[in-house]
C-alpha positions as CSV (number, residue, x, y, z in Angstrom):
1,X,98.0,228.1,-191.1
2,X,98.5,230.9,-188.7
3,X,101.3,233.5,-188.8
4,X,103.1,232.5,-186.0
5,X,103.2,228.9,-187.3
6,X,104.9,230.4,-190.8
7,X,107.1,232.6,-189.0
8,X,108.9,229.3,-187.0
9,X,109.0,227.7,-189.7
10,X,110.9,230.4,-191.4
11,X,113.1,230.7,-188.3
12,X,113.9,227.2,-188.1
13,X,114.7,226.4,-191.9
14,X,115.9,229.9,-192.9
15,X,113.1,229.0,-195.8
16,X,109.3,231.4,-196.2
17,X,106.5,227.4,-196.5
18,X,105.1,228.0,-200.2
19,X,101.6,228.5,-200.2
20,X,101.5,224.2,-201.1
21,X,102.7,223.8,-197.7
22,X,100.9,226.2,-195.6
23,X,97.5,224.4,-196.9
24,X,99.1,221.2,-196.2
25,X,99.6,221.7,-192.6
26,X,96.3,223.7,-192.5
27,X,94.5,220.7,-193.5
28,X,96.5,218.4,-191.2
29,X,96.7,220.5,-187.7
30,X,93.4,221.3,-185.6
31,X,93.5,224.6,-183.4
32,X,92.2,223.8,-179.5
33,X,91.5,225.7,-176.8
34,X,92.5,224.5,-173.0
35,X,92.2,225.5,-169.8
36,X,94.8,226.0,-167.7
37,X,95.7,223.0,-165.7
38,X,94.3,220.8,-168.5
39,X,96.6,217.3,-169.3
40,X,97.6,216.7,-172.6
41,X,99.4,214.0,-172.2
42,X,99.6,211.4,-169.4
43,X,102.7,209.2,-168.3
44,X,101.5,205.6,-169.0
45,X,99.3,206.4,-171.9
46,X,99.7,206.7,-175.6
47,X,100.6,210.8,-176.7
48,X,99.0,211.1,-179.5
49,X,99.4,214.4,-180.6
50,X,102.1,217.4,-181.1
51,X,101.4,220.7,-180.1
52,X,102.8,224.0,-181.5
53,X,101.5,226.7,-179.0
54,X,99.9,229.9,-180.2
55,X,99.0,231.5,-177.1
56,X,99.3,229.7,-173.2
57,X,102.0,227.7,-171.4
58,X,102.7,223.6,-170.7
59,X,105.1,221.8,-169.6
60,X,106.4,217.6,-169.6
61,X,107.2,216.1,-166.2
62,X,108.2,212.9,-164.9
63,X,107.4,211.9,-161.5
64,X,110.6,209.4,-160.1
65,X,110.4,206.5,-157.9
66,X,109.7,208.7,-154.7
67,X,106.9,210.6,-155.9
68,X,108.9,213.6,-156.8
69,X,107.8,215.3,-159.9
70,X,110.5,216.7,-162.5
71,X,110.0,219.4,-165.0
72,X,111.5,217.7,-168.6
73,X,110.4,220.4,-170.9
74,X,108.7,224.2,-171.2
75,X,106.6,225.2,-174.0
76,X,105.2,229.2,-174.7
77,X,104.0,230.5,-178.0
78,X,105.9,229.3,-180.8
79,X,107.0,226.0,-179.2
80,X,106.2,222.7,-179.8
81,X,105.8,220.2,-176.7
82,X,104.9,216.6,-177.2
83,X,105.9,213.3,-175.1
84,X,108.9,211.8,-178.4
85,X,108.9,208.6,-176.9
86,X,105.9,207.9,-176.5
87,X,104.3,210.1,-180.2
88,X,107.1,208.6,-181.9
89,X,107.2,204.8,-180.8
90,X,104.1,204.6,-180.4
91,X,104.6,203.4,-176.7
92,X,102.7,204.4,-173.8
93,X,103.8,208.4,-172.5
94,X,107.1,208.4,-169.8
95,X,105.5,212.3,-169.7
96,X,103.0,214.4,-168.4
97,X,101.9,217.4,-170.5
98,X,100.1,220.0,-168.5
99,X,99.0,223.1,-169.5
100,X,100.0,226.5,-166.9
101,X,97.6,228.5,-168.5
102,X,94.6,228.5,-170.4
103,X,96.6,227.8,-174.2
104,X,95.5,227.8,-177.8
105,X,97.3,225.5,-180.0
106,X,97.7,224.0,-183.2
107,X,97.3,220.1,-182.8
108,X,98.6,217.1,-185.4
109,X,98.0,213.4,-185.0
110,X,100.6,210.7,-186.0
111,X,98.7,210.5,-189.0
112,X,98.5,213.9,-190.5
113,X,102.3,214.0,-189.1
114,X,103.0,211.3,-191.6
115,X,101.3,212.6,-194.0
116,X,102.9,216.0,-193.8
117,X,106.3,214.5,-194.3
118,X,105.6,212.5,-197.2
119,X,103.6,214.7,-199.1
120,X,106.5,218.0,-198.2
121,X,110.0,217.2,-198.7
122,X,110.2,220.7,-196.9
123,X,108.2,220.0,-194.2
124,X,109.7,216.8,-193.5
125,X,113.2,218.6,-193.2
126,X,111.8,221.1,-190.8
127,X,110.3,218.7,-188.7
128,X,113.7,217.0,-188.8
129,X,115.6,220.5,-188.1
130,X,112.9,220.7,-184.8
131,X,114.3,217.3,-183.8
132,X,117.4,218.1,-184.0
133,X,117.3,221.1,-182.2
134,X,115.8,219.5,-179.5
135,X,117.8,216.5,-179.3
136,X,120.9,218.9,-179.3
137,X,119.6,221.0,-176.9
138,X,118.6,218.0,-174.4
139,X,122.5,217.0,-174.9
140,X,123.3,220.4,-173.6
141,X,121.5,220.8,-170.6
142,X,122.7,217.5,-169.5
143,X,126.4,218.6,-170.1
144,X,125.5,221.3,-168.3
145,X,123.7,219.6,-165.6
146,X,127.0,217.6,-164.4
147,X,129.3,220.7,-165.0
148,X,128.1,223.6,-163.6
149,X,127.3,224.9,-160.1
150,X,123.2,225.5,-159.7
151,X,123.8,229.3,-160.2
152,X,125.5,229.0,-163.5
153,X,122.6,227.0,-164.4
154,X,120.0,229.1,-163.8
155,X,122.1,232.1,-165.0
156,X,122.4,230.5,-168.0
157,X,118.9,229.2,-168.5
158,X,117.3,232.8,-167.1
159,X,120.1,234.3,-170.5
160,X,118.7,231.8,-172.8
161,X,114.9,231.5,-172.0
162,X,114.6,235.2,-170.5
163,X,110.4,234.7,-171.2
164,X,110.3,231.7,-169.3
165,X,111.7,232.9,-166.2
166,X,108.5,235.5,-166.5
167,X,106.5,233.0,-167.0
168,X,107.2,229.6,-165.3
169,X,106.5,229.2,-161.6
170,X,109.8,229.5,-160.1
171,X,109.3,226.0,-158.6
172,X,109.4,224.1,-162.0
173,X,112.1,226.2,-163.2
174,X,114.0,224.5,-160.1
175,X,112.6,221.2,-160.9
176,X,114.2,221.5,-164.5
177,X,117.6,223.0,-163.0
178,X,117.7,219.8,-160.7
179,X,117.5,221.9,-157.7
180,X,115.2,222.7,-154.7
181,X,112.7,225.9,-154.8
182,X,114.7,227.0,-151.6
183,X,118.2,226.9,-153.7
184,X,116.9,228.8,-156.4
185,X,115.3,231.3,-154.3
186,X,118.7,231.8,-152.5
187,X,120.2,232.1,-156.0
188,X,117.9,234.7,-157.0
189,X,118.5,236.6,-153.5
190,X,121.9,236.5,-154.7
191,X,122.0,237.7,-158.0
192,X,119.9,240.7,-156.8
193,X,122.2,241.6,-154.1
194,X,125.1,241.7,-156.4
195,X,123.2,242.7,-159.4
C-alpha cells in the first residue's frame, strides 16, 4: 500500500491501518497507469472498479436529454472516483469517468472490495466514513445549488476545493456549478476587479 493511501486513511478515520490492513488492501488493489482522456467508466455499462488517485485528474459526468454534458464529481490525488450506482448495484453506469490527465491509481474490484470489508472491521468502517462523506457532501451542494446565487457557489467551491480550481478546466467547473463557461468567466472577472 502506498503512502498516500495510509495517509487518507488516517485522515478519514483519525486511525494509523495496522500493518494487517495495509497488506490487505495491498493484495486487493492493482496500481494503473492512464492516459489522459482515457474512460474509466462508461454511462450504460457496468463500473466495475473504484479508484483512489495517486497522481492525475478524472472526473464523472452525465450527459442529459439534450446532449449537454454535466460534470457530477472531481477526483485529484488522494480521492476516490467511482460511478456508486452503478459499482454498488451492480447496474449498468448513469456516469462517465474520464481521466484529465495522464493518472496513476490504485484500482479494487467488487470482489476485493468485499473482501476488504469482511476480512477488516476497520476497513469496512472507513470505506463507510468515505460514503458518508460523500453522500453528505452531495446533500450539500444540492442545498447549495437551490440557495445561492452562481457566485457564492463558485466562491465557495474555489474556498473549499482551492486545488481544483488550478486544476479543472474552468468549463467543467461551470458544468458542476450548474452554470455556463460565459457566467463563470464573468464571475471570475468580477472577483478580480474587486479582489
Amino acid at each position: 500500500m502506498t503512502e498516500r493511501l495510509r495517509q487518507n486513511i488516517l485522515r478519514t478515520t483519525g486511525r494509523e491501518p495496522s500493518e494487517k490492513d495495509c497488506a490487505l488492501l495491498a493484495a486487493h488493489m492493482v496500481p494503473r497507469n492512464f492516459e489522459r482522456k482515457t474512460l474509466l467508466s462508461q454511462a450504460g455499462e457496468h463500473c466495475r472498479y473504484v479508484y483512489f488517485l495517486l497522481e492525475g485528474s478524472a472526473y464523472s459526468s452525465m450527459v442529459n436529454p439534450a446532449g449537454e454534458r454535466y460534470a457530477v464529481q472531481f477526483a485529484i490525488e488522494n480521492y476516490w472516483i467511482t460511478d456508486h450506482y452503478s459499482f454498488f448495484r451492480d447496474e449498468p453506469g448513469i456516469y462517465t469517468i474520464e481521466t484529465l490527465e495522464a493518472t496513476k491509481a490504485l484500482v479494487i474490484g467488487a470482489e476485493g472490495y468485499d473482501a476488504v470489508c469482511r476480512a477488516s472491521h476497520f476497513l469496512e468502517h472507513y470505506f463507510r466514513v468515505l460514503i458518508t462523506n460523500a453522500f453528505v457532501a452531495l446533500q450539500y451542494r444540492l442545498a447549495k445549488a437551490n440557495t445561492e446565487t452562481a457566485a457564492q457557489r463558485y466562491l465557495e467551491f474555489s474556498r473549499r476545493h482551492p486545488d481544483f480550481v488550478q486544476r479543472i478546466p474552468q468549463y467543467l467547473i461551470a458544468s458542476y456549478l450548474g452554470i455556463k463557461p460565459q457566467s463563470l468567466s464573468r464571475i471570475r472577472r468580477s472577483l478580480a476587479q474587486d479582489g
